[in-house]
N, C-alpha and C positions, 0 to 999 in steps of 0.2 A: 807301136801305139802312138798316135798322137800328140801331141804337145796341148794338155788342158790352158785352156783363159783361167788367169785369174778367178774372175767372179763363180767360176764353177766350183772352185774350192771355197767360195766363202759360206760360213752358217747361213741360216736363211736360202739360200739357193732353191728355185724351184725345180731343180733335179737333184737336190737332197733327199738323203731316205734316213729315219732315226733307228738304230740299229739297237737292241736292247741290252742292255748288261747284266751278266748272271753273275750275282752275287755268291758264296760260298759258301750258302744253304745246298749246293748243289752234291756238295763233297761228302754227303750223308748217304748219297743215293743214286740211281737213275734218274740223269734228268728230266724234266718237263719244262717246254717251255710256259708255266703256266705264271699269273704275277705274283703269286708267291715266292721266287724264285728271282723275280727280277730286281736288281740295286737300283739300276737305273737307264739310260737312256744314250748314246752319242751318236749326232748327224755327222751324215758321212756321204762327198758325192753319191749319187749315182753308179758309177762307172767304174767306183771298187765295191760296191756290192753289187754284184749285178740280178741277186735272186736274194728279194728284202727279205720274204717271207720264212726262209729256212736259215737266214746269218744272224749270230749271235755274238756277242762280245765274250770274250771269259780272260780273267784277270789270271794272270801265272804265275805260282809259288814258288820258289827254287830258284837252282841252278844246273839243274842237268838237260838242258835244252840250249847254254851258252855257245857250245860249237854250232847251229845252228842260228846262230845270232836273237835267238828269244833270251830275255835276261827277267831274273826273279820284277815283280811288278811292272812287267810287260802287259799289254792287252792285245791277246791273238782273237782275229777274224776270223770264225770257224763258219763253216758252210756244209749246214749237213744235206744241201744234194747233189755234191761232187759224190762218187765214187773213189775209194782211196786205191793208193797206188803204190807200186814199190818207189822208194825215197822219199814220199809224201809224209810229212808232219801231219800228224793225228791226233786228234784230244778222243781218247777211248774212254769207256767206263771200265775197268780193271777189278772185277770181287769186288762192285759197290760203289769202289772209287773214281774220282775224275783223275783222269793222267793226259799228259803232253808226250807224248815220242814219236818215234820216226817209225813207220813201216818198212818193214824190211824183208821183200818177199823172194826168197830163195828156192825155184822150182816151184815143190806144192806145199814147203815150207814156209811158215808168216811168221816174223818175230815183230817185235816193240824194244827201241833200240832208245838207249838213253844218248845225246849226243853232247857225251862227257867221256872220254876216255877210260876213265878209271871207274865204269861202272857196265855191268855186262847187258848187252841181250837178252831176252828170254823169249821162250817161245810162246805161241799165244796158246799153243794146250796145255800149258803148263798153268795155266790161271785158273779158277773152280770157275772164274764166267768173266769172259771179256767181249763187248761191245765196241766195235767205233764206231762213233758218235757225230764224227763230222772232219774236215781234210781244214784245215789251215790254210787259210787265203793268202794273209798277211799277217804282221804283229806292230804293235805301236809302241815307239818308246819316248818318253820324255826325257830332255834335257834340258829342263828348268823344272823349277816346281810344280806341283799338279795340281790343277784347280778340280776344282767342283764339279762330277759331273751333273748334268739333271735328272 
């Protein structure tokens, strides 16, 4: 990949796209990207979203996504028109709920793997209704305090 200019990472950029952020109304249900649904807003090149229309921001609770370097009040880049994949990071809907884990496809076997050691696999028949939702692009973390988003 390229080495990006400056000004293409700055806000404002006319190859910015505002990517929207789903708030924790979400954790009730099947998503919708509807604005009910939405906290709020973060501009982001271009060139890590590359498909504005289906990427959503969603805030991470926990800690069982740490060996995969997602840390609790992370914000993962999901894209629901990847295709998911075996080792791909997935935010599923699990029996209602939103969840973060790793695909893990073994033969014609699919598990959802926590990437925490100390906590197991399961298989995805073993849920009454699991959905993935969308594949993990990236995740953002701050290292200073967090401002405001829009």
């Amino acid at each position: 990949m390229p080495a990006q200019r400056i000004d293409e990472l700055l806000v404002g950029s006319p190859d910015a796209v505002r990517v929207p952020l789903i708030g924790h109304a979400l954790c009730a249900g099947f998503p919708s990207p509807a604005d009910d649904f939405m906290e709020g807003a973060l501009e982001l090149p271009r060139w890590l979203v590359p498909n504005p229309p289906a990427t959503f921001l969603w805030r991470i609770a926990g800690s069982s996504m740490e060996a995969a370097g997602i840390y609790d009040r992370d914000l993962a880049c999901v894209d629901r028109s990847l295709k998911a994949g075996h080792g791909n990071v997935v935010v599923a809907a699990i029996d209602g709920q939103m969840s973060c884990k790793r695909l893990v496809i073994d033969g014609n076997m699919a598990r959802l793997a926590f990437c925490n050691p100390e906590l197991p696999a399961f298989a995805v028949e073993e849920m009454v209704e699991g959905v993935i939702w969308g594949v993990v692009r990236f995740s953002i973390r701050w290292h200073i305090a967090r401002g405001r988003l829009s």
